[in-house]
Rosetta silent file (secondary structure, phi, psi, omega in degrees, C-alpha in Angstrom):
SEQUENCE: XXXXXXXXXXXXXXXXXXXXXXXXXXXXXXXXXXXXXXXXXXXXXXXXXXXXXXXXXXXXXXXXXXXXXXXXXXXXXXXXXXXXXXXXXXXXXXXXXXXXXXXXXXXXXXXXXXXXXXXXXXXXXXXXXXXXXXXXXXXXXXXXXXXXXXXXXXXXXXXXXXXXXXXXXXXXXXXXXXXXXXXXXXXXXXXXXXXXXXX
SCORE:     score description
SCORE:     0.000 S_00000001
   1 L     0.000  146.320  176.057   96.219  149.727  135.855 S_00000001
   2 E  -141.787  162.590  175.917   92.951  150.223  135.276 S_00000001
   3 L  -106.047    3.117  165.640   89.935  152.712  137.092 S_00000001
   4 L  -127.405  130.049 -176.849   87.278  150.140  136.080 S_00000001
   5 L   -43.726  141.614 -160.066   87.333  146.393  136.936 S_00000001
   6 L   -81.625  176.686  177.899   88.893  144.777  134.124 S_00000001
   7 L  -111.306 -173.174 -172.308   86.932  142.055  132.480 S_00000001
   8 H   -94.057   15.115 -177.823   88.493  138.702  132.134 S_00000001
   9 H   -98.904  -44.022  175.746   89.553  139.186  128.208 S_00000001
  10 H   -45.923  -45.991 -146.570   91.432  142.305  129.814 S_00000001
  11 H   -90.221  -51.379  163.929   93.282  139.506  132.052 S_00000001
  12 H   -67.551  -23.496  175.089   94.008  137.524  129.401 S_00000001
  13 H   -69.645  -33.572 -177.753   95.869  139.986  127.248 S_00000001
  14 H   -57.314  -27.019  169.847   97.856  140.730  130.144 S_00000001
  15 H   -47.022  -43.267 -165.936   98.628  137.158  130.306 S_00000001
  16 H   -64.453  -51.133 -168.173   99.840  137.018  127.123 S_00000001
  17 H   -40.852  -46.067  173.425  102.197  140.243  127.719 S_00000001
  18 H   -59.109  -23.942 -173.006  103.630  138.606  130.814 S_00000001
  19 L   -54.733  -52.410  158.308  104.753  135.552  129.566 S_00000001
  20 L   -46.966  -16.267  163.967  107.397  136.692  127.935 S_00000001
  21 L   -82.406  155.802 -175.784  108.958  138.788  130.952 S_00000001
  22 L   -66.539  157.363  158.341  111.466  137.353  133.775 S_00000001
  23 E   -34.403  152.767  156.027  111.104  136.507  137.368 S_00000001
  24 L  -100.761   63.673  153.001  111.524  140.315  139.450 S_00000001
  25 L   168.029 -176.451 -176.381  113.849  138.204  141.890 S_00000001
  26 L  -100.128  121.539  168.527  116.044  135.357  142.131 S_00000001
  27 L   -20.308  161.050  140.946  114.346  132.090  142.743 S_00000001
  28 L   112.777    5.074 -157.617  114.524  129.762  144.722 S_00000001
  29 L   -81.336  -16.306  160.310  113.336  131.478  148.257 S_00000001
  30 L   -88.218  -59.404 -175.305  111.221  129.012  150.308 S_00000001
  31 L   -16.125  -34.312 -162.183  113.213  126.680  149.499 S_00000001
  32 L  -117.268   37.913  175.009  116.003  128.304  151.583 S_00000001
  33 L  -136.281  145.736 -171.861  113.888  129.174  154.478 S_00000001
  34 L  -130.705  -37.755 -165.955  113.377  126.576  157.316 S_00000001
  35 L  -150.452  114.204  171.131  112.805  128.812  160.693 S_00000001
  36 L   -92.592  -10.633  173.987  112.210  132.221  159.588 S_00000001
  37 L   -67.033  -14.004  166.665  113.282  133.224  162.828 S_00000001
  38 L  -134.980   85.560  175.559  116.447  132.511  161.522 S_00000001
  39 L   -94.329  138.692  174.591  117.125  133.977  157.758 S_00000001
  40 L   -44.877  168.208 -176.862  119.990  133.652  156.039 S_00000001
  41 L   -52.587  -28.606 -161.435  121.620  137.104  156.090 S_00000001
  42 L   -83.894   11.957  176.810  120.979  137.870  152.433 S_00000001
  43 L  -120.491   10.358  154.390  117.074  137.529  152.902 S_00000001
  44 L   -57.585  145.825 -155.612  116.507  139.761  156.357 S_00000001
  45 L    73.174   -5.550  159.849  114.338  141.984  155.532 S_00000001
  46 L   -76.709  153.970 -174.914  111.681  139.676  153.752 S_00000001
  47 E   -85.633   95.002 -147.556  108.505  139.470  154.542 S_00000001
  48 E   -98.115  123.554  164.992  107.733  135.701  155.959 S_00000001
  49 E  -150.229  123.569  171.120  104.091  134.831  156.336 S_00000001
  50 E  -121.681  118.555 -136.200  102.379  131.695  156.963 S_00000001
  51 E  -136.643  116.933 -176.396   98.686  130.510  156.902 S_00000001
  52 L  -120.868  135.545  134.300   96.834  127.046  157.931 S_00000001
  53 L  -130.987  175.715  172.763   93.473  126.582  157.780 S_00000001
  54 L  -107.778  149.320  170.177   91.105  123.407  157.916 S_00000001
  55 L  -143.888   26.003  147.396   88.411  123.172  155.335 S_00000001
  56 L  -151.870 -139.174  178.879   87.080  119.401  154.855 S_00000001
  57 L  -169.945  143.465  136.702   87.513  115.943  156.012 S_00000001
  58 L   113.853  176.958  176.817   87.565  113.279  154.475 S_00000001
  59 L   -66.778  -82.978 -158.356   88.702  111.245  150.661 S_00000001
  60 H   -69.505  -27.127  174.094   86.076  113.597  148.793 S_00000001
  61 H   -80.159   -8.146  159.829   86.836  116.839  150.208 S_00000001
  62 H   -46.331  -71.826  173.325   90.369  116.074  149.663 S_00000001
  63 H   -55.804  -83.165 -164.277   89.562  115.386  145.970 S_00000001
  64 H   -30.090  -43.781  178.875   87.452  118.428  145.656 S_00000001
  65 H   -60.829  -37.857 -175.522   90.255  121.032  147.570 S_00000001
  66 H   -60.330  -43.808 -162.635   92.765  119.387  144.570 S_00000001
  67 H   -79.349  -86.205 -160.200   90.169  120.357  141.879 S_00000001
  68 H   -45.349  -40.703  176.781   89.860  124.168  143.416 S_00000001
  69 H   -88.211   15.259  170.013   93.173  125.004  143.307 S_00000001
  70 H   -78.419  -41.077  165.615   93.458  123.363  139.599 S_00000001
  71 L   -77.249    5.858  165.910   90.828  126.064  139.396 S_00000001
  72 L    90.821  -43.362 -154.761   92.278  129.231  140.919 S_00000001
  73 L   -40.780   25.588  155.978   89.005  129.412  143.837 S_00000001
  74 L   -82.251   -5.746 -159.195   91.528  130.577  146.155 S_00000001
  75 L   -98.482   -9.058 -160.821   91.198  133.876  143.927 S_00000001
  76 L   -62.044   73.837  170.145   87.285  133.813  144.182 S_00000001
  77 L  -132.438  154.603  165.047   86.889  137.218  145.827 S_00000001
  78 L   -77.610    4.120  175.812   85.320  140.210  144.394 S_00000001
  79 L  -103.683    4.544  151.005   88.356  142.028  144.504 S_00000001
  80 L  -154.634  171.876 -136.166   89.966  140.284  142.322 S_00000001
  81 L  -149.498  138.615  179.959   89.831  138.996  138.739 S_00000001
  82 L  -124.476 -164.289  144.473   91.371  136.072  136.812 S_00000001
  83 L   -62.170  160.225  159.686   90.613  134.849  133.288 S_00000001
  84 L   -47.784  -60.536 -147.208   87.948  132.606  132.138 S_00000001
  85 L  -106.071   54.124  166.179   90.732  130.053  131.786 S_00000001
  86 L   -30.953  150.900 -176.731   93.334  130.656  134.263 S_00000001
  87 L   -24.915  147.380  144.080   96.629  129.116  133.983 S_00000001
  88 L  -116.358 -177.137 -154.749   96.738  125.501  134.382 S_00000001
  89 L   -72.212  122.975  179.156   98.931  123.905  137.223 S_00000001
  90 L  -176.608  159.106  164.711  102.103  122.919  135.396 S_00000001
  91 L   -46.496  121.382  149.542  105.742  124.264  135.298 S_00000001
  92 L    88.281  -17.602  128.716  106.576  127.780  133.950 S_00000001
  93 L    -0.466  124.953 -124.187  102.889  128.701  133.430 S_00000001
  94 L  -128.162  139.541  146.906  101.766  132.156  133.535 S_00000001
  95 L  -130.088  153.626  166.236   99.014  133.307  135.541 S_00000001
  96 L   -99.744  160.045  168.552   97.530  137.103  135.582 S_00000001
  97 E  -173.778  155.448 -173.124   95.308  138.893  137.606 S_00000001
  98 L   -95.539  149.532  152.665   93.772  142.197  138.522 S_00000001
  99 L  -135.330 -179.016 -176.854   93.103  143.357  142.349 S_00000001
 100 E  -100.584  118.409  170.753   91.214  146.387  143.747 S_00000001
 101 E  -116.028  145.516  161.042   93.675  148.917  145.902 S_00000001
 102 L    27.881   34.188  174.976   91.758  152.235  146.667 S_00000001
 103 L   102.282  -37.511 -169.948   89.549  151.768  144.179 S_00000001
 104 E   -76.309  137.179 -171.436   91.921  151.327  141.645 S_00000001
 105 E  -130.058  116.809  148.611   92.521  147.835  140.039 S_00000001
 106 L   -77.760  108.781 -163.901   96.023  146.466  139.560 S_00000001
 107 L   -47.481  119.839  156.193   97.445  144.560  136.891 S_00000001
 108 E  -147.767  165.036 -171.892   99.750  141.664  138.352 S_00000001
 109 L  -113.407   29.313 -119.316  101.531  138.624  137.230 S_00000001
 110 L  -114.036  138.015  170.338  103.432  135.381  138.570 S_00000001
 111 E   -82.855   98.693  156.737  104.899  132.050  137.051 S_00000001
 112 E   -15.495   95.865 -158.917  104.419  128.655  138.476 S_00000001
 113 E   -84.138  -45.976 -171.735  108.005  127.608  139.838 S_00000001
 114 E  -148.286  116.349  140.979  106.931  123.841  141.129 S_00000001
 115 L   -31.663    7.786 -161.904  104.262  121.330  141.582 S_00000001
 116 L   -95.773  148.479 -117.002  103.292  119.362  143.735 S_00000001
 117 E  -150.650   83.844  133.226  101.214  116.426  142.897 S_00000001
 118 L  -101.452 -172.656 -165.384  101.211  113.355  145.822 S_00000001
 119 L   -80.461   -4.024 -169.825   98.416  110.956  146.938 S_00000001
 120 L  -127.836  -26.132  159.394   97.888  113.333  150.095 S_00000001
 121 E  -115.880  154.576  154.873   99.261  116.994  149.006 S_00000001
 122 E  -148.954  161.994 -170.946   98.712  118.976  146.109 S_00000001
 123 E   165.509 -177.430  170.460   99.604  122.288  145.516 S_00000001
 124 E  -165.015  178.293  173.300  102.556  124.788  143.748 S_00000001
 125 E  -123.990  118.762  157.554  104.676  127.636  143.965 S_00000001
 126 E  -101.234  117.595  160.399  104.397  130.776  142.389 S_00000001
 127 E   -81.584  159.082 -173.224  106.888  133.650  141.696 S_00000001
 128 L   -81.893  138.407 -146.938  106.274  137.153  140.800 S_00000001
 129 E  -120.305  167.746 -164.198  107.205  137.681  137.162 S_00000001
 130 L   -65.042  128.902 -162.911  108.921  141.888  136.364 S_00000001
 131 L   124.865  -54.864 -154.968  106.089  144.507  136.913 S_00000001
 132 L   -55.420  136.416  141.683  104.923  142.911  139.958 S_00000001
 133 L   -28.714  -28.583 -175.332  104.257  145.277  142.709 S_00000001
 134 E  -151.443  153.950 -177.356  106.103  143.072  144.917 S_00000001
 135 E  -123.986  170.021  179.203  108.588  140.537  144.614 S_00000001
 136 E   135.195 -147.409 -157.196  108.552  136.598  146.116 S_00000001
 137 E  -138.785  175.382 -171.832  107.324  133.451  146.235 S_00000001
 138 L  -153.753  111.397  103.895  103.812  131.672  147.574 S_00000001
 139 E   -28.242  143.550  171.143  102.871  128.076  147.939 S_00000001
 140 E  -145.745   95.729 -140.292   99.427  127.198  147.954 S_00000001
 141 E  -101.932  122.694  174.576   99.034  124.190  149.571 S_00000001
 142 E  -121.485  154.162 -178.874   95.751  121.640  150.405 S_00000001
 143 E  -159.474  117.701  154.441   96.714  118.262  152.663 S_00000001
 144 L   -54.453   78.408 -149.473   95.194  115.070  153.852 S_00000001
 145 L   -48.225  157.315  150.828   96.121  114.601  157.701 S_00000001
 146 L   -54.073  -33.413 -157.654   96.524  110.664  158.740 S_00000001
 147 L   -70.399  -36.800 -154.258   93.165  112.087  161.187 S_00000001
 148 L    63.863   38.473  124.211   91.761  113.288  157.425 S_00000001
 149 L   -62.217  130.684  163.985   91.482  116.473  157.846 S_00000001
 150 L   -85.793  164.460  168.602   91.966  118.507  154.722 S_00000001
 151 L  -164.113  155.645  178.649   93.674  121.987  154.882 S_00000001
 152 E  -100.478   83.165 -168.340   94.421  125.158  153.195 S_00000001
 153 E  -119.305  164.599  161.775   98.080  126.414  153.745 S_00000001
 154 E  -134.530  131.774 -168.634  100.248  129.512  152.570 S_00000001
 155 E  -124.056  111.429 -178.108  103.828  129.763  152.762 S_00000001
 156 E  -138.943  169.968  176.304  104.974  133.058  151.218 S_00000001
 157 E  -149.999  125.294  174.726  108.030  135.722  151.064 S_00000001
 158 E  -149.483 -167.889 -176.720  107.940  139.277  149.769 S_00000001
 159 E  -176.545  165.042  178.260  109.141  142.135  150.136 S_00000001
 160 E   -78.291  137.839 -178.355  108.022  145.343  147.789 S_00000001
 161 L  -108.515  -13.896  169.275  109.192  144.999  144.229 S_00000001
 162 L  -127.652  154.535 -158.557  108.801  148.691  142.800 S_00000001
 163 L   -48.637  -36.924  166.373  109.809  152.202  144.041 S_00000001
 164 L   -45.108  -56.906 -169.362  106.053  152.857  144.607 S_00000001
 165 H   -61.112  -39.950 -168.318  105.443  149.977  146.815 S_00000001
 166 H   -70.890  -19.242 -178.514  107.628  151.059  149.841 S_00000001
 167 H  -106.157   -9.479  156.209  105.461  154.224  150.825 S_00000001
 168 L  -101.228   22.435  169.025  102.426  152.171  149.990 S_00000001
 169 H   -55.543  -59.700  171.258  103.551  148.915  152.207 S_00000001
 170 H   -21.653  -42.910  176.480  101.236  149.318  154.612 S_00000001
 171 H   -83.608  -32.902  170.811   98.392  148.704  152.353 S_00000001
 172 H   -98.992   -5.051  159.383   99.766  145.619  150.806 S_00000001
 173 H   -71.933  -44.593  170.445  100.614  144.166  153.706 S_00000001
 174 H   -41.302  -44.516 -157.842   96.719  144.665  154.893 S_00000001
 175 H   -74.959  -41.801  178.843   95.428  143.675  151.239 S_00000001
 176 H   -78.800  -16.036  153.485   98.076  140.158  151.666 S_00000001
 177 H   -54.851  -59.123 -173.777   96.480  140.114  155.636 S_00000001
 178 H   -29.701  -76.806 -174.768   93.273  139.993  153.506 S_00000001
 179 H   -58.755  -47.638 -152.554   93.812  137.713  151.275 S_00000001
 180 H   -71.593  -23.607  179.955   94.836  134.778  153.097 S_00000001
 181 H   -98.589  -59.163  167.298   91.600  133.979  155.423 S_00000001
 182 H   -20.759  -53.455  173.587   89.546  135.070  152.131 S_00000001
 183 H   -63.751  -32.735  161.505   91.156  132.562  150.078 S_00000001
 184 H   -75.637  -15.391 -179.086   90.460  129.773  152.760 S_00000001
 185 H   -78.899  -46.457 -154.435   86.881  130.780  153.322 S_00000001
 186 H   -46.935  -55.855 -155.034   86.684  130.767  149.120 S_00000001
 187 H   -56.555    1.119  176.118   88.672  127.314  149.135 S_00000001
 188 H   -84.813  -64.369  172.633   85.708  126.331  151.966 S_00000001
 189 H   -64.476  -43.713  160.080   83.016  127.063  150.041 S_00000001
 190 H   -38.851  -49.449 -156.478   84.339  125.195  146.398 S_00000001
 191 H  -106.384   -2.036  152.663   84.726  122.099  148.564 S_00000001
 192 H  -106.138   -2.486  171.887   81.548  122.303  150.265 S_00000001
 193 H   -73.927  -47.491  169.280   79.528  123.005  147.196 S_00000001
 194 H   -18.409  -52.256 -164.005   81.360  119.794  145.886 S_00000001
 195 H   -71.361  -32.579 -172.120   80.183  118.026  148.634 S_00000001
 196 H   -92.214   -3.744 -170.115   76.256  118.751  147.958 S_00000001
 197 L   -71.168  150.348  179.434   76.869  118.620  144.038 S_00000001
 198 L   -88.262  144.106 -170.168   75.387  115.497  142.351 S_00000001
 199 L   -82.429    0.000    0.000   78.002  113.112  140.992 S_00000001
């Protein structure tokens, strides 16, 4: 925790600290969800949330949405903080980050679970690594329709991961309302600056 935004050297130590700690859950949790209207028994009571938006067209905006989330810009907000050098996308990868709650900026952590890397998605899954305010999983997805439309999806499951978090749920379910159209406006703007950038 910190009472002043952390800088990104701050981000990286945390990084380091994190590596070495475990998942805070058991893996494996989109995987086993198909219809959330119907969860297995043991995972009622998770938190299911899913998010589409579109943000290019086309071969190059395609490329470019691949390159931002090699780059984190779904994280671009001012409310929250990476590293210079954020994680890169690969198995078992670490990545840290700070956000802003009531002023207050929280330390959190999650490990890269999966990849994936075809000619029309790219994207991964991250879990929440012990510490985390919350525990689950996330996908963070961009995809090339047959039409070619690109898009910007999130597939996530949580639930609160420390004794704190249940009388302050309210607030991270707003701040993960937040984030999700924030992260598609960021992932808008990376891939339309792309688009005017000289090659």
């Amino acid at each position: 925790m910190w009472l002043t935004k952390p800088t990104p050297d701050d981000i990286k130590r945390l990084t380091h600290q994190l590596d070495r700690l475990p998942l805070s859950y058991k893996a494996g949790l989109l995987e086993r969800v198909d219809d959330e209207r119907e969860l297995p028994r043991d995972l009622r009571g998770w938190f299911v949330d899913r998010f589409e938006a579109e943000i290019g067209h086309g071969d190059h905006d395609f490329a470019a949405a691949r390159a931002a989330l090699r780059r984190w810009q779904q994280f671009d907000r001012d409310w929250l903080v990476l590293a210079d050098d954020p994680a890169p996308i690969q198995e078992n990868a670490v990545v840290a980050y700070a956000a802003q709650v009531l002023g207050t900026w929280w330390g959190y952590g999650c490990r890269i679970l999966r990849v994936i890397d075809e000619p029309n998605r790219f994207g991964f899954i991250y879990g929440t690594i012990q510490g985390h305010a919350e525990r689950g999983e996330e996908l963070f997805l961009v995809q090339q329709h047959p039409d070619d439309t690109v898009t910007y999806s999130l597939f996530a499951m949580s639930r609160p991961g420390r004794w704190f978090s249940w009388p302050g749920m309210p607030i991270a379910r707003h701040a993960q309302g937040r984030f999700r159209p924030t992260s598609a406006n960021a992932m808008r703007r990376a891939v339309a600056t792309a688009a005017i950038s000289p090659n």
